[in-house]
MIMARDO-221578 format. One record per atom (N, C-alpha, C): residue number from 1; x, y, z. Coordinates in pm, whole numbers, plus 50000, padded with zeros to 5 digits. Layout:
// MIMARDO-221578
NUM|X|Y|Z;
...
This chain:
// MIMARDO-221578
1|47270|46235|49421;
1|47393|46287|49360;
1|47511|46208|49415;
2|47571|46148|49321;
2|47733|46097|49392;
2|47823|46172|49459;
3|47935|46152|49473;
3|48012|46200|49569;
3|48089|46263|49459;
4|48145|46199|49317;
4|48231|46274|49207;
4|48111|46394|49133;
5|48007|46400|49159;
5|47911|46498|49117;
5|47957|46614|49189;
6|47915|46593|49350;
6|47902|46699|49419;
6|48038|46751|49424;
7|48177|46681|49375;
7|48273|46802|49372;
7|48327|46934|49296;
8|48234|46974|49207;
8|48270|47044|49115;
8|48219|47149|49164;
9|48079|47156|49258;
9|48006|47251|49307;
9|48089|47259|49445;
10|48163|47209|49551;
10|48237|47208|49637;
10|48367|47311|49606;
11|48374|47259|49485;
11|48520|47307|49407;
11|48504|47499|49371;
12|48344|47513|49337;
12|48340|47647|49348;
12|48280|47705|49442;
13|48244|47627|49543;
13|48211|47762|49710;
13|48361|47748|49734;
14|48457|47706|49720;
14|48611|47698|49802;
14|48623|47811|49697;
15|48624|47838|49557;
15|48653|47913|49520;
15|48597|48078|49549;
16|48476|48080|49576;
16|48363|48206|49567;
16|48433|48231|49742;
17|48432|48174|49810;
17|48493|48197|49939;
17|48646|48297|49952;
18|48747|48168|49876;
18|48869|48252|49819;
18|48831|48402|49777;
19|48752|48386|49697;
19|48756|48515|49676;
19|48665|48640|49764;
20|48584|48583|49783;
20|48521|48643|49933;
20|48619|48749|50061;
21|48718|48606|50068;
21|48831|48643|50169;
21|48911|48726|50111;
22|48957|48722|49981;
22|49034|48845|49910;
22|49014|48962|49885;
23|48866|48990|49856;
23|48804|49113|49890;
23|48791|49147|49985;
24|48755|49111|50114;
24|48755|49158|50199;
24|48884|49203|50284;
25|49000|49129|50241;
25|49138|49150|50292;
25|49210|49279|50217;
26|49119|49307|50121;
26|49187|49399|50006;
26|49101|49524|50070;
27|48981|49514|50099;
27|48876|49631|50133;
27|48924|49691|50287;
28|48991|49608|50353;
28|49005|49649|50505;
28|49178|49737|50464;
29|49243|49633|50415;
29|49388|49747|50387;
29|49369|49874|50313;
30|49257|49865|50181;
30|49273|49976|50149;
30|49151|50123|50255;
31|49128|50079|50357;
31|49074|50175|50451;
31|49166|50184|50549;
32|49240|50132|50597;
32|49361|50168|50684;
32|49448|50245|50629;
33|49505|50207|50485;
33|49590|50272|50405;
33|49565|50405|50419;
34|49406|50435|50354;
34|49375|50571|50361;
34|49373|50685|50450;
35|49392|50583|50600;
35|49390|50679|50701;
35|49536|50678|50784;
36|49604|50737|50631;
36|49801|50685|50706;
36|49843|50799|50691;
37|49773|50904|50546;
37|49892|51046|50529;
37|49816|51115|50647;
38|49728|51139|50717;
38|49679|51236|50815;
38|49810|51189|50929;
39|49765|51045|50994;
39|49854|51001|51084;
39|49978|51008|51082;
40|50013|50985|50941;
40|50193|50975|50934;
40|50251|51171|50934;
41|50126|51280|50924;
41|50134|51355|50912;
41|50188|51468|51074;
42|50080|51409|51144;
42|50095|51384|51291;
42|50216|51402|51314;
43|50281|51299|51303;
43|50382|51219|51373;
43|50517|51262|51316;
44|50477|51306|51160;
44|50627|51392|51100;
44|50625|51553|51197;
45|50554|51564|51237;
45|50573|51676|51298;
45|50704|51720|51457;
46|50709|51583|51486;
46|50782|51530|51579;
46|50889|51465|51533;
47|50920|51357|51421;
47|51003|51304|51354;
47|51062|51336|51217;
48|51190|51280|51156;
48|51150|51288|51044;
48|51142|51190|50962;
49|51143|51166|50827;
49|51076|51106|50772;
49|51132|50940|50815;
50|51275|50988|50758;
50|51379|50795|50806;
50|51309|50755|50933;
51|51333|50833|51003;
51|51308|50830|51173;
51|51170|50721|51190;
52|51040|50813|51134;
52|50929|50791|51151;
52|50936|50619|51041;
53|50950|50601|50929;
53|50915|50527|50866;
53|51027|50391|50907;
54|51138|50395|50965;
54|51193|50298|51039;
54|51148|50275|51165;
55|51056|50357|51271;
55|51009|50347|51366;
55|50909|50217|51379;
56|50831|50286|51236;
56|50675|50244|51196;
56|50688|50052|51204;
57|50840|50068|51115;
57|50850|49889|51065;
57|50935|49859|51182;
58|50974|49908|51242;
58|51053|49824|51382;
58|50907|49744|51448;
59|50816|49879|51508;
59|50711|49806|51595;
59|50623|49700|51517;
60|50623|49696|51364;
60|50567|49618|51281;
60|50596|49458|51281;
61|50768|49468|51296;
61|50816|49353|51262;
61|50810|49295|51413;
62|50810|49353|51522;
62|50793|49315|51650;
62|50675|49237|51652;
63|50573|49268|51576;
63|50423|49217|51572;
63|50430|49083|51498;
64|50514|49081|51384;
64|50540|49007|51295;
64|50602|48906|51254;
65|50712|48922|51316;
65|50789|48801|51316;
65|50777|48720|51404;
66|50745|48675|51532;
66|50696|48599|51604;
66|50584|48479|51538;
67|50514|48540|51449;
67|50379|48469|51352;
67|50485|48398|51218;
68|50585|48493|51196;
68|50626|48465|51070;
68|50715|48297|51092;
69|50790|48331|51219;
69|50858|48195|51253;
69|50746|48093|51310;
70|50662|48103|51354;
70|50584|47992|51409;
70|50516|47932|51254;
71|50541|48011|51202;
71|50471|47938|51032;
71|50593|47883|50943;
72|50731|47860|51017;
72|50803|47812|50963;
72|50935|47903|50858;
73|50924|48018|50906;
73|51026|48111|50890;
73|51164|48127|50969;
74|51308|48036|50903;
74|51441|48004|50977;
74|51484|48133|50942;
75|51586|48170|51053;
75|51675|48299|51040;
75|51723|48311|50918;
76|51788|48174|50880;
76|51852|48125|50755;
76|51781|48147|50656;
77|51642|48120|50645;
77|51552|48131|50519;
77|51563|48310|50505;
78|51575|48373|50568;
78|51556|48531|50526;
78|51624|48580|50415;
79|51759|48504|50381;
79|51848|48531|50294;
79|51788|48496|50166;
80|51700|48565|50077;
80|51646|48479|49964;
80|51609|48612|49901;
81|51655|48645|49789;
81|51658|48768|49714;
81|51540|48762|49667;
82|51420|48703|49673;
82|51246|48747|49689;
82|51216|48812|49804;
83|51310|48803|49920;
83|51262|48882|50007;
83|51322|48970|50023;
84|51434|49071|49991;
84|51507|49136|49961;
84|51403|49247|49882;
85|51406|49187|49758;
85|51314|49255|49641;
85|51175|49312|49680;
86|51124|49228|49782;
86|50997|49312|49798;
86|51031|49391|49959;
87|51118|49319|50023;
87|51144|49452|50145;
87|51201|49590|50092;
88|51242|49584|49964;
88|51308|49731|49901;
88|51210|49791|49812;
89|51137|49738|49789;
89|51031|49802|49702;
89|50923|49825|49789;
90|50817|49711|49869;
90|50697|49693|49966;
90|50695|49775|50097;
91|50849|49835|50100;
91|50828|49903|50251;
91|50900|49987|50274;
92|51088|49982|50231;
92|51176|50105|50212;
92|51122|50226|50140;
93|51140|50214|49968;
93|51072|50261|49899;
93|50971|50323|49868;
94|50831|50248|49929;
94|50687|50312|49922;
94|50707|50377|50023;
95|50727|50350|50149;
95|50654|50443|50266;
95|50819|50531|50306;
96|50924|50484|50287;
96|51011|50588|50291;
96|50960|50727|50210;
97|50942|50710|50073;
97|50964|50814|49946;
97|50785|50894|49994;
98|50732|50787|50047;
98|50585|50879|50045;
98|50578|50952|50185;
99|50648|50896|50302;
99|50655|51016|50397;
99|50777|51136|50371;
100|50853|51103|50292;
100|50961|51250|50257;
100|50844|51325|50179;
101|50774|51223|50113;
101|50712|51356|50032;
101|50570|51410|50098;
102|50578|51383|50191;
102|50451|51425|50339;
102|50521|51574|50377;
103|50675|51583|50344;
103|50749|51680|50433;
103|50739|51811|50313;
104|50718|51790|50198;
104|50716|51855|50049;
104|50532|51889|50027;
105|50440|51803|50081;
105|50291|51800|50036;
105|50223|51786|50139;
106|50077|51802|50077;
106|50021|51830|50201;
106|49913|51658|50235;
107|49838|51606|50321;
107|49823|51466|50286;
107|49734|51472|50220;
108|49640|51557|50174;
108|49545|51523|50099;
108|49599|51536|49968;
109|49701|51561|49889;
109|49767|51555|49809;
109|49797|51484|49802;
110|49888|51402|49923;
110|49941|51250|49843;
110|49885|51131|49901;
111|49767|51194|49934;
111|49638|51036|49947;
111|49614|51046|49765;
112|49577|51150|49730;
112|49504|51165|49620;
112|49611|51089|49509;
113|49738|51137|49497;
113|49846|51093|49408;
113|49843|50924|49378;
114|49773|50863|49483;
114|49781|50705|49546;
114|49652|50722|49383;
115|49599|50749|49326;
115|49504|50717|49179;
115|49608|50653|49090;
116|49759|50690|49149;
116|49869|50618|48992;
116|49825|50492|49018;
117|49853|50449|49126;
117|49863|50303|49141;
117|49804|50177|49156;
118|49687|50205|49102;
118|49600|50099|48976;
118|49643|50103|48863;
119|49672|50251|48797;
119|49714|50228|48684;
119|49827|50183|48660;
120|49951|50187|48717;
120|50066|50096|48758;
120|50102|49979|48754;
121|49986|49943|48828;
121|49954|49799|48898;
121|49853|49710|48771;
122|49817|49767|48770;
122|49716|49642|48638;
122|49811|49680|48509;
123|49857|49760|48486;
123|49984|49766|48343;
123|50057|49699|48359;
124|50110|49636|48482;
124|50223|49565|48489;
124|50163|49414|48509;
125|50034|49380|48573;
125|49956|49258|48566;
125|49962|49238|48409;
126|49868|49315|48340;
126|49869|49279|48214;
126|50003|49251|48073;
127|50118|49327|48138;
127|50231|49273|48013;
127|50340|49270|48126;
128|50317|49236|48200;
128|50450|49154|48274;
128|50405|49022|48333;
129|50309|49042|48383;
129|50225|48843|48422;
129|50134|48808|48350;
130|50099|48911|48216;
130|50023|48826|48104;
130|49840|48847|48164;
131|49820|48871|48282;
131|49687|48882|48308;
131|49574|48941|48206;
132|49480|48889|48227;
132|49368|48962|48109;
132|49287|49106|48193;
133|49281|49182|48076;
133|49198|49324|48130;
133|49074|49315|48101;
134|48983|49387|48194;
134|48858|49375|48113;
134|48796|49527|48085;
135|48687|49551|48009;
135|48674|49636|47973;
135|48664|49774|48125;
136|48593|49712|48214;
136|48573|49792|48333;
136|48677|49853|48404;
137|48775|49744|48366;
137|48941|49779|48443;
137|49013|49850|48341;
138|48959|49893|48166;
138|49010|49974|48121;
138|48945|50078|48179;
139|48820|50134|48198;
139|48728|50202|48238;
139|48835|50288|48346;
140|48828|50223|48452;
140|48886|50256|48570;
140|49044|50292|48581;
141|49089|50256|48424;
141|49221|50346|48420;
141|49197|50481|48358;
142|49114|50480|48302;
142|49118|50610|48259;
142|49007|50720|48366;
143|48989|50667|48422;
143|48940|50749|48551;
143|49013|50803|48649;
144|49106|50693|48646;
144|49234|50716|48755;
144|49326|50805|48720;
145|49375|50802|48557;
145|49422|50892|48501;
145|49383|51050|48527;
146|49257|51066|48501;
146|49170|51178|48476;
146|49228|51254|48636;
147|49207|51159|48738;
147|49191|51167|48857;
147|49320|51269|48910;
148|49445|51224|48880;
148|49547|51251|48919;
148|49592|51376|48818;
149|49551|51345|48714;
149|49560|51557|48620;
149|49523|51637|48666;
150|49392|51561|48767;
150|49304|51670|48879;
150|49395|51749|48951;
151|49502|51644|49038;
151|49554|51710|49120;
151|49689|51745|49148;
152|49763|51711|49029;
152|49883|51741|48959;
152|49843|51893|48911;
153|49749|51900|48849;
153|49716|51992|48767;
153|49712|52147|48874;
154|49659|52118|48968;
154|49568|52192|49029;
154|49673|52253|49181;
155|49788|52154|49200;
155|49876|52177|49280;
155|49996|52278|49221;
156|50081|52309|49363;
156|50108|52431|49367;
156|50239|52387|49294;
157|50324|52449|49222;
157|50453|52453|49162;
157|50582|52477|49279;
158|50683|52423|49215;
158|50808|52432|49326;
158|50825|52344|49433;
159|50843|52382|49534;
159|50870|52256|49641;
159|50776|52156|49679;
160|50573|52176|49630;
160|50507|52110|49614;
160|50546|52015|49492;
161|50549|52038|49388;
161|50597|51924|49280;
161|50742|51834|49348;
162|50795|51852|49432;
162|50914|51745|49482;
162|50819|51656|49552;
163|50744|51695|49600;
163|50622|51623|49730;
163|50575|51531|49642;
164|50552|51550|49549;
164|50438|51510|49432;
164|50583|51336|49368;
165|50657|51460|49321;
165|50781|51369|49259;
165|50826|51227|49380;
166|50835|51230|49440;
166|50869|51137|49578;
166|50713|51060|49595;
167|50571|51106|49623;
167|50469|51007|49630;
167|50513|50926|49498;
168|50491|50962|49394;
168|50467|50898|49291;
168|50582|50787|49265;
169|50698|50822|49318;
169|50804|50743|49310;
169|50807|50642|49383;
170|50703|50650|49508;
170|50718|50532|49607;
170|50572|50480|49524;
171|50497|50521|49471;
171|50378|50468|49445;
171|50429|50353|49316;
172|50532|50387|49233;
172|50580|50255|49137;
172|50646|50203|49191;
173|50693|50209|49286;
173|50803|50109|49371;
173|50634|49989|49419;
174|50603|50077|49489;
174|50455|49920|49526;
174|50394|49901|49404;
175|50375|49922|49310;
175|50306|49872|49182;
175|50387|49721|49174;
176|50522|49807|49107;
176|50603|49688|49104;
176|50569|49567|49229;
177|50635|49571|49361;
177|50618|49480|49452;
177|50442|49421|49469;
178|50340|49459|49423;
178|50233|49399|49393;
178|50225|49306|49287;
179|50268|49296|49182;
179|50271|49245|49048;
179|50407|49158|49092;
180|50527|49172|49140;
180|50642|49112|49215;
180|50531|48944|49316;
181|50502|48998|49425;
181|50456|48925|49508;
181|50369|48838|49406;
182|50264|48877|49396;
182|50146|48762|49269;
182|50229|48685|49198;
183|50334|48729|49203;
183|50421|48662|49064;
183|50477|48523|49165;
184|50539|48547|49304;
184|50603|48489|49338;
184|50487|48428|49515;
185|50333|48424|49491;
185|50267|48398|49601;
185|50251|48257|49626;
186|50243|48168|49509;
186|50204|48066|49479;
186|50298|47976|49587;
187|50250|47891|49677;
187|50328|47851|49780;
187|50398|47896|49918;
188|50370|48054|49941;
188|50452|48112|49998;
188|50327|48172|50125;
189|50385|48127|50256;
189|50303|48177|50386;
189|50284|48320|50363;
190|50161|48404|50353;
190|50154|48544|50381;
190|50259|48617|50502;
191|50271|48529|50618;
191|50312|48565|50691;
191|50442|48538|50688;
192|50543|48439|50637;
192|50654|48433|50617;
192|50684|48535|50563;
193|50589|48597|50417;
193|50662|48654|50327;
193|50618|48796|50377;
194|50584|48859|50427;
194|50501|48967|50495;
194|50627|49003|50587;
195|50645|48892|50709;
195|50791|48900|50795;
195|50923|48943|50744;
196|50924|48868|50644;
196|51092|48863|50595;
196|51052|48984|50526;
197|50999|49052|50446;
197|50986|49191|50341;
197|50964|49293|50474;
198|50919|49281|50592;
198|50920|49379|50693;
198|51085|49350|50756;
199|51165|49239|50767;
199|51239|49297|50794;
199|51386|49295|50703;
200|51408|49303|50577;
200|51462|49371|50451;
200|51415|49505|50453;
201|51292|49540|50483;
201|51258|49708|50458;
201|51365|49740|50597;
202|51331|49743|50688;
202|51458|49816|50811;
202|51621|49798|50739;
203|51646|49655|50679;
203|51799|49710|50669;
203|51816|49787|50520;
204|51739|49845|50444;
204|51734|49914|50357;
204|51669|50022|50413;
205|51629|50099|50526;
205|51609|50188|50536;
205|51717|50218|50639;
206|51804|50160|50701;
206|51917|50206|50791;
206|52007|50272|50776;
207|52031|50311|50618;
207|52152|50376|50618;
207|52106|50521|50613;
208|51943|50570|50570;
208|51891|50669|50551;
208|51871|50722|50695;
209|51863|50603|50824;
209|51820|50651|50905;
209|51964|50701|51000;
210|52026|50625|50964;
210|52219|50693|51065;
210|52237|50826|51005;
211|52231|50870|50846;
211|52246|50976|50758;
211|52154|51089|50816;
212|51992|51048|50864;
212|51898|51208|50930;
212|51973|51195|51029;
213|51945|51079|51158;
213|52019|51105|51271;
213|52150|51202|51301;
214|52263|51187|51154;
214|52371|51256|51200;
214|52348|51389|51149;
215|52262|51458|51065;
215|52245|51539|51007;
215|52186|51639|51115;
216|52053|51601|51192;
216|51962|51686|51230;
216|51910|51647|51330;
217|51979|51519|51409;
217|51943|51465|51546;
217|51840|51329|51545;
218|51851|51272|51631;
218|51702|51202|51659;
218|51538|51265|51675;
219|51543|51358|51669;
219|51397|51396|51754;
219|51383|51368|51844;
220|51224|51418|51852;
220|51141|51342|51989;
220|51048|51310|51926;
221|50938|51266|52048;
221|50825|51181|52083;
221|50695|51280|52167;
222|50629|51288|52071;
222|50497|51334|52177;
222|50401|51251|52194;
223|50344|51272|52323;
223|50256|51179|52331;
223|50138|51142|52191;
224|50098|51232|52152;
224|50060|51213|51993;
224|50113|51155|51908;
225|50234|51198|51883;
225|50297|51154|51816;
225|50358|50948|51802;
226|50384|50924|51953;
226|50364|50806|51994;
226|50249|50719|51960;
227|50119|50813|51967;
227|50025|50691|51950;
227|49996|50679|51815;
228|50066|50811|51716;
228|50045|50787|51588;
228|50133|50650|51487;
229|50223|50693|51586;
229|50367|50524|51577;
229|50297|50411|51572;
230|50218|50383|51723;
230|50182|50302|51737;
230|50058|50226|51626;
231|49980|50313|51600;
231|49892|50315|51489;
231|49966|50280|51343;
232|50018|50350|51297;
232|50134|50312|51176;
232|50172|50169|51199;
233|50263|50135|51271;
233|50308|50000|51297;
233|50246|49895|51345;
234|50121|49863|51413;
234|50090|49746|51422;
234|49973|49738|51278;
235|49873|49857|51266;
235|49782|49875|51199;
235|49810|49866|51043;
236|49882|49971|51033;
236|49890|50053|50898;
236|50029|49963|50800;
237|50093|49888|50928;
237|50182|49787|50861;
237|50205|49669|50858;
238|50201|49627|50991;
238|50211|49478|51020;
238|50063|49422|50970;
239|49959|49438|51018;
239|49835|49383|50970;
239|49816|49394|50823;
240|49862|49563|50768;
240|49824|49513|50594;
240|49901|49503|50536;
241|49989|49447|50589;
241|50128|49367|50526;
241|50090|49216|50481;
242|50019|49192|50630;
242|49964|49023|50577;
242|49841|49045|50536;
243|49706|49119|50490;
243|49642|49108|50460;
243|49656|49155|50286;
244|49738|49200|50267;
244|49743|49259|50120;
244|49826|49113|50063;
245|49903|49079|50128;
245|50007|48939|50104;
245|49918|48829|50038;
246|49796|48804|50181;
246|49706|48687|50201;
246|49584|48761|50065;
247|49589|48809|50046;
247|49517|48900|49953;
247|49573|48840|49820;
248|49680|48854|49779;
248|49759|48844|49632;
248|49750|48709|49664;
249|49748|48631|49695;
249|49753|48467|49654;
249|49587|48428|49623;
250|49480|48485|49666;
250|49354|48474|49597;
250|49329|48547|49495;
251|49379|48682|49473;
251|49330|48773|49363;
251|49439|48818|49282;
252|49434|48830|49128;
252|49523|48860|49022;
252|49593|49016|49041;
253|49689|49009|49035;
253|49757|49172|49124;
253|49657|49286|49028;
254|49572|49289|48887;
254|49550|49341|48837;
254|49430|49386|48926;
255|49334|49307|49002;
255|49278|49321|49084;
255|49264|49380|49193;
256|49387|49371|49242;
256|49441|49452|49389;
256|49451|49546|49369;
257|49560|49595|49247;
257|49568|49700|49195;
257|49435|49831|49199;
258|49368|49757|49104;
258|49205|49840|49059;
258|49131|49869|49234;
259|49148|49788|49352;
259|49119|49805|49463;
259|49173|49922|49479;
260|49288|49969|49509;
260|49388|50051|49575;
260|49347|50172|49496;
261|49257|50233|49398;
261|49202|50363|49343;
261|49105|50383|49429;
262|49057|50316|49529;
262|48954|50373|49633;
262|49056|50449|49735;
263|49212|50463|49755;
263|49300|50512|49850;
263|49275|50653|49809;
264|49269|50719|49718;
264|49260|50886|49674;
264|49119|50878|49776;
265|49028|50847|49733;
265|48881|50886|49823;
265|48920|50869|49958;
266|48903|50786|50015;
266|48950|50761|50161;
266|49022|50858|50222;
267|49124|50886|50161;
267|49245|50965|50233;
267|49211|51098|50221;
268|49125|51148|50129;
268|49081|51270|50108;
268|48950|51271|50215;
269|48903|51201|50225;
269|48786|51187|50329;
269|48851|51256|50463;
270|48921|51185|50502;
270|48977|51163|50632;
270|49105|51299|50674;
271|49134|51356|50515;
271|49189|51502|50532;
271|49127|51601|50560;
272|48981|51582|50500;
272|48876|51695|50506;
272|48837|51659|50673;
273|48829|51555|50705;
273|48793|51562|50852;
273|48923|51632|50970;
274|49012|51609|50884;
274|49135|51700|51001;
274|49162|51844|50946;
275|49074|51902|50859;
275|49098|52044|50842;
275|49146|52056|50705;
276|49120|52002|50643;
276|49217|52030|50498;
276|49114|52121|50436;
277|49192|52153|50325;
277|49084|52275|50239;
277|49005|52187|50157;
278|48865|52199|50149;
278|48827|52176|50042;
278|48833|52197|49899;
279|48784|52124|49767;
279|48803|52165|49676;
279|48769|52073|49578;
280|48691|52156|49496;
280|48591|52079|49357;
280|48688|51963|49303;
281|48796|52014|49261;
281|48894|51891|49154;
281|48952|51812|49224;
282|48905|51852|49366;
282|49011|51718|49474;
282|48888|51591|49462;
283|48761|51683|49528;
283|48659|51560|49524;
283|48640|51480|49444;
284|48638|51609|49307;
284|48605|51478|49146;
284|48698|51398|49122;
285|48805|51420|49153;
285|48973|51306|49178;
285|48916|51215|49243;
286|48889|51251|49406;
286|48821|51105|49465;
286|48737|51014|49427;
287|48619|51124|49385;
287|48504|51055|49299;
287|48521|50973|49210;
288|48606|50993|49122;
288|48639|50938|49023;
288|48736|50819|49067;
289|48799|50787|49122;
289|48850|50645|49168;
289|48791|50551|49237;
290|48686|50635|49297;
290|48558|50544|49377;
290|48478|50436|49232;
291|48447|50575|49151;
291|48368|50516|49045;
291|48439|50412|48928;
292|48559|50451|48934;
292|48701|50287|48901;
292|48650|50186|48938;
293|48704|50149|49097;
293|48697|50053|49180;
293|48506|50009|49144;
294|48454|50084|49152;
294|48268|50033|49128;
294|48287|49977|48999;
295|48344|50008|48942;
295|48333|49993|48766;
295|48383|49816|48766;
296|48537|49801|48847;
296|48576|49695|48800;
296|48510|49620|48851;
297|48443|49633|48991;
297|48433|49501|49106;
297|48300|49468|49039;
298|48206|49566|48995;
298|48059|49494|48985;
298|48096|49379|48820;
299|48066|49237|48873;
299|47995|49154|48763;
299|48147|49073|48722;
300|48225|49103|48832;
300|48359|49095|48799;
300|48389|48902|48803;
């Protein structure tokens, strides 16, 4: 075999690899993810929400930016309204609006609510970046759908529906910034862009956080509560900050997307292990986003 032979088969283990590494970067965030409303649940108990979710990205970006500048990230470069756009959507937004609504719901509720956002996320792959659907990833929207009537349906009225109203609101804020990032990965260090969107999320969450502070104090810190911080911020942010990042430059956001319907299962898993109530239409919610994510990935 020549040497112009053997590159075409070279050309697809670099590819089958790529994608190797994307799944697997996509499979590890969305199991951390899942184990964030118990933890972040923890820790609101001691904080509140600004408090906790500016805490989370302080110790994040501490982790983070150190990597982000050694890869060629200038103070100067931060100023670039791509990074703006996804620090207000990727980190203010989502995890601000989804721990207020931790303070309104309960977490196995808004692990479960996390079913919008495949369907979110591949709607906006498909007629905003043109991506192709396939039949399995229609499959898996209408599962996801099904999923979340489960538990919309089935939840309590009144100050639970604000809980509900706030997940879901941070859950299209990351749709968007998923379908955002893919759009804009092509060239761009995970870790640059991971850094600079961790630290745009702090100065878009600062004014929320002077506003609790003057309202209702700083809080405290329990030792629990501390190690739940600690967990949130190096784990739950800084790491799948760059792995969801390093993720979207191998895989089509429609992809990532259809990943992130395994977050209802997970998080419901991991509620039932800290005491949550069980319940038939929660499981078949989970179930049913498990059987999404199976639907799209096999043959994919």
């Amino acid at each position: 075999m020549t040497p112009m032979q053997s590159r075409p088969a070279s050309g697809r283990r670099r590819r089958v690899t790529g994608r190797g590494l994307g799944l697997l970067a996509l499979s590890v965030t969305v199991l951390i993810w899942g184990s964030t409303f118990v933890i972040s649940d923890v820790a609101l108990t001691d904080m509140g929400p600004a408090t906790l979710t500016f805490a989370r990205f302080a110790v994040s970006l501490l982790v983070l930016l150190p990597f982000g500048i050694a890869r060629g990230l200038p103070v100067d470069g931060l100023f670039r309204r791509r990074y703006a756009v996804c620090g207000l959507t990727g980190v203010a937004l989502y995890y601000g609006l989804q721990n207020l609504g931790l303070r309104f719901t309960t977490p196995d509720s808004a692990a479960l609510l996390q079913a919008a956002l495949p369907v979110l996320t591949v709607g906006l792959g498909v007629f905003w970046l043109g991506e192709s659907v396939s039949a399995r990833r229609v499959a898996c929207l209408g599962l996801s759908v099904l999923g979340i009537l489960l538990v919309v349906g089935r939840g309590d009225v009144g100050v639970g529906r604000i809980g509900y109203a706030a997940v879901l609101g941070g859950v299209a804020a990351y749709a968007f910034y998923t379908a955002y990032v893919r759009r804009i990965a092509a060239g761009t260090d995970p870790l640059v862009l991971a850094s600079a969107a961790n630290a745009w999320g702090l100065v878009f969450l600062t004014p929320w956080l002077l506003w609790e502070i003057a309202t209702k104090g700083p809080g405290s810190m329990s030792f629990h509560a501390g190690l739940a911080l600690a967990y949130l911020g190096v784990m739950a942010s800084a790491v799948t900050l760059f792995l969801w990042t390093f993720a979207l430059r191998k895989m089509p956001a429609s992809v990532a997307g259809v990943f992130t319907g395994a977050i209802p299962a997970v998080g419901y898993v991991f509620a039932l292990f800290t005491g949550a109530p069980f319940g038939w239409s929660r499981l078949a919610g989970g179930a049913l986003a498990v059987a999404g994510v199976t639907l799209s990935s096999i043959g994919h």
